[in-house]
N, C-alpha and C positions, 0 to 999 in steps of 0.2 A: 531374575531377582525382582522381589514386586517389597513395594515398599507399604505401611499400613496408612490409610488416612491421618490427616492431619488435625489436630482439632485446631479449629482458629484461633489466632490470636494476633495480636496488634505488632505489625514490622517495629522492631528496633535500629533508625536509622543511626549511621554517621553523621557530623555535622555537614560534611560536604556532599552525602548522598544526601539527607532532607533537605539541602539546596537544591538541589538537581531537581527531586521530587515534586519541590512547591512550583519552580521553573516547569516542568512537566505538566502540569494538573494546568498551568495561566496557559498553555500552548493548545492544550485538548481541548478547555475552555474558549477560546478565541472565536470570536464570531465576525464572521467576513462580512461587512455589508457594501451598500456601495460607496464607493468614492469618487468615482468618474462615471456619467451615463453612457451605456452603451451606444454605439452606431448605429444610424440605418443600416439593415440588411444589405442592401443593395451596394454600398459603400464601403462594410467591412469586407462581404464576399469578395468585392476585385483588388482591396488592397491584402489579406492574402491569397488569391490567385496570383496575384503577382509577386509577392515572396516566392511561391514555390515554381513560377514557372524562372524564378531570378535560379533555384538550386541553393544547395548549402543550408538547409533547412535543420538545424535543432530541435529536434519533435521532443517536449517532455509532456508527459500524461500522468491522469490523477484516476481517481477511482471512475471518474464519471465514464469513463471509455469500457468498465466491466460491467457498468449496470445492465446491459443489455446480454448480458451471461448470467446473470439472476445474480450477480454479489453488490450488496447494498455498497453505497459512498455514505461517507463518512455527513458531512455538511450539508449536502441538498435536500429538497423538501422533504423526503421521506428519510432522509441521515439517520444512520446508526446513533451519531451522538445523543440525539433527541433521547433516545432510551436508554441509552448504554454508555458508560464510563470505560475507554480502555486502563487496562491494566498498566502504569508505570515498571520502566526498566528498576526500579530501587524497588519499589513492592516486589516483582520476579525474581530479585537475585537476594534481598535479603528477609523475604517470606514465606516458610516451605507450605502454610496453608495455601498462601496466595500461588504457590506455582501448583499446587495440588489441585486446588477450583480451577486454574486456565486448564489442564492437562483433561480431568473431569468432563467441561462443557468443549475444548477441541476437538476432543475424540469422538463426539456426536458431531459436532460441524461438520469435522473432516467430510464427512459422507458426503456433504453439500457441495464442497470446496472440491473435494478431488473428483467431482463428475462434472465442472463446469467446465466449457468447451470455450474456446474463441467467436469472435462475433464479428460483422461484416465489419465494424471498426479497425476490429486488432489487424483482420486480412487485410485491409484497403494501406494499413499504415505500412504493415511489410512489405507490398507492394509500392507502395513509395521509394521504400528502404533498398529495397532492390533495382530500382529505376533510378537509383542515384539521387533523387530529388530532395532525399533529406540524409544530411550529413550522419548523423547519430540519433538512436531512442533512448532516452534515460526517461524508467520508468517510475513513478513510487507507487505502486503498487505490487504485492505480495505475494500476485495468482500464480506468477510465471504462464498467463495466455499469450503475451506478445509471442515469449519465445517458442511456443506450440504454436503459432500463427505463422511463422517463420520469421521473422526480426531476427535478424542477426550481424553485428552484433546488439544487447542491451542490453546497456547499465541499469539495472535493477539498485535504483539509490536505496530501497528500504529491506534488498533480500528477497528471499524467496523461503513458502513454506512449505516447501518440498524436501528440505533438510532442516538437519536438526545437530544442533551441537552441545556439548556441556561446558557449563560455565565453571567447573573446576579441573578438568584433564585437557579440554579442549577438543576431543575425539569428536568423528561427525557421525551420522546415521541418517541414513536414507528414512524419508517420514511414511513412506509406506512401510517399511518393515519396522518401523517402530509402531505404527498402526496392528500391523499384526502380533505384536507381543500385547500392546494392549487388549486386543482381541482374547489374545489366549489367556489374560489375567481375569480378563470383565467378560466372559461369556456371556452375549443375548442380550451383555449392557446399552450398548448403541443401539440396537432397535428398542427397546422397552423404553430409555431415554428420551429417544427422539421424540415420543409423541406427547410427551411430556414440555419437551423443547419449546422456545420460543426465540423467536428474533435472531437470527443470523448474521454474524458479524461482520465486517469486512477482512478481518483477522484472523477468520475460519473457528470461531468459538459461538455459543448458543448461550441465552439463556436457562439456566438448571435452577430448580428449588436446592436450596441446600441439603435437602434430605439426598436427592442423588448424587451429590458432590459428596456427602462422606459415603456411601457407598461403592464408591470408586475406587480402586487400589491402583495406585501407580507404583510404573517399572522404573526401575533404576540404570544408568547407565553399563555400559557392556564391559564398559574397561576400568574404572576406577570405583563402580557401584554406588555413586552418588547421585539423589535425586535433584538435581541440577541441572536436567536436561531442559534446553530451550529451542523452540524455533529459530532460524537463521534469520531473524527479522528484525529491524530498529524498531526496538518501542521507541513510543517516548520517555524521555528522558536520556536516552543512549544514543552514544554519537558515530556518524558514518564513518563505516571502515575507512582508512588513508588510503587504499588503492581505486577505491570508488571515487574519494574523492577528486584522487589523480587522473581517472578514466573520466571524469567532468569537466575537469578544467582544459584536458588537450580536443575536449567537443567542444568547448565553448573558445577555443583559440580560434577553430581553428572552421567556426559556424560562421555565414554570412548574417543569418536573422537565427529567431527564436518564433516557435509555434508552439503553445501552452495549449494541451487539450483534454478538457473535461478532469479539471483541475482548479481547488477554490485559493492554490496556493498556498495555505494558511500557515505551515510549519515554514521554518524557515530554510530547512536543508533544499528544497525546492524555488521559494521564494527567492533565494540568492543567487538562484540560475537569472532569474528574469531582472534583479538587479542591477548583474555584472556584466549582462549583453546589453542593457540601455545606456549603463556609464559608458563601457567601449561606443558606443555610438550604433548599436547597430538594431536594425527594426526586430522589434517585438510585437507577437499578434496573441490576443487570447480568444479562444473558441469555446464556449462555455455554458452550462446552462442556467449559471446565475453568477452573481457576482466575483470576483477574483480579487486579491491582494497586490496582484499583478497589472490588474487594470489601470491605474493609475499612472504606469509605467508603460503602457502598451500604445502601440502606433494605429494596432486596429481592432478592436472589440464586440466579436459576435455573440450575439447572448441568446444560444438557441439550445434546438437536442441535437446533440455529438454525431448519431450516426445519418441523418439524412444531408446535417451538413458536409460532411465530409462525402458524403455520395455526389453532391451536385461540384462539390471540387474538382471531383477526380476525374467525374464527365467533362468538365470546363477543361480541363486539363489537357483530355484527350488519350 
């Protein structure tokens, strides 16, 4: 089933989705700066070395840990945000242009998104995970590299866009084979696209002129033939599953410390991890390449690049 472009036109919110909405837009908005100055090198290094050589380690990670697999973060100096507006969950669900343009510019990412691999980061952290030295991974990040990395298990707090659900039947679909139905509607569309392409998102979407966005035909759902289909992801605006959330809170019982890495914190479903382990009492470290939300709340504050620091860890470590 392929459904016809959309022509644009302006979401008609509920009064309680354009709350949500405007909430969404202050959060995408939000700029981290500092609030606390970071450590001496030397000083942050041995206070988490010794977190983890204490065990019990809560590892949560942000974008900054995939930039080294080519997918941009959101906040950091070269941040997606700087150019690009993500799309709110109230735009997705109550504007079929608006899910017609993400569907449009994903189907070109995708190409991007489904060939990136794991990076000495994601391996060094499973290898932690497997040596016991860190209690749990809750990630927000979208790639699913941890879990190709080997992590296992991890809370994926924002999803994964590997699957795909509809927001009116609720049936899922694997994103490669929905990749291939788009394939079969937009023949030779993704490569003529591409080179048109700009700016690659963290989200797995591209910059399109609008002219290739109405050229696009999107498919429709398998089971109730509604174009409603979405990635398995939290926008903003939209709130974490309850079993994710449950899968956070028996990691954060049940953690001696918290280790934030290559994460500016900035949403809150993230930021309340680093919250709730400082109220309990218990040491928080952020490892970062620029400032954190978390900082402020943090016992030791390395302000560098993600993957050489975690290399000189692992050696200290042994």
């Amino acid at each position: 089933m392929i459904a016809r472009p959309h022509v644009a036109e302006e979401a008609v919110f509920t009064a309680q989705a354009e709350k949500a909405h405007r909430a969404a837009l202050r959060s995408i908005a939000r700029i981290v700066e500092d609030s606390v100055p970071p450590q001496p090198e030397q000083a942050a290094h041995a206070g988490i070395l010794a977190m983890l050589k204490t065990g019990d380690v809560l590892c949560v990670t942000g974008a900054g840990v995939s930039t080294d697999s080519g997918i941009p973060d959101y906040r950091g100096p070269e941040g997606s945000l700087y150019r690009h507006r993500p799309m709110t969950y109230q735009e997705f669900k109550y504007d079929a242009a608006a899910r017609h343009r993400y569907w449009a510019r994903s189907f070109v990412g995708w190409r991007h998104m489904g060939a990136a691999v794991p990076n000495a980061s994601h391996h060094l952290l499973a290898s932690w995970q497997q040596r016991g030295i860190l209690s749990g991974l809750i990630t927000q990040n979208v790639d699913g590299l941890h879990a190709a990395a080997g992590s296992d298990p991890v809370v994926a707090l924002h999803g994964d866009l590997a699957t795909v659900h509809c927001l009116t039947c609720g049936s899922r679909e694997d994103r490669r084979h929905l990749d291939q139905r788009f394939e079969d509607a937009n023949p030779g569309y993704a490569e003529a696209a591409m080179v048109a392409a700009e700016n690659v998102n963290p989200d797995g979407d591209v910059s399109l002129d609008p002219s290739w966005v109405h050229r696009f035909h999107m498919v429709l759902c398998l089971v109730c033939g509604a174009d409603t289909l979405k990635p398995d992801v939290v926008y903003f605006g939209e709130t974490v599953p309850p079993e994710r959330k449950a899968a956070v809170d028996e990691l954060i019982q049940h953690s001696a410390s918290l280790l934030v890495v290559g994460s500016s914190m900035a949403v809150m479903s993230g930021f309340s991890i680093a919250l709730r382990m400082h109220r309990a009492g218990k040491p928080v470290a952020v490892l970062n390449g620029g400032p954190s939300r978390a900082d402020a709340k943090a016992d030791w504050r390395w302000r560098t690049r993600i993957a050489p620091a975690l290399k000189q860890l692992d050696e200290d470590l042994g």
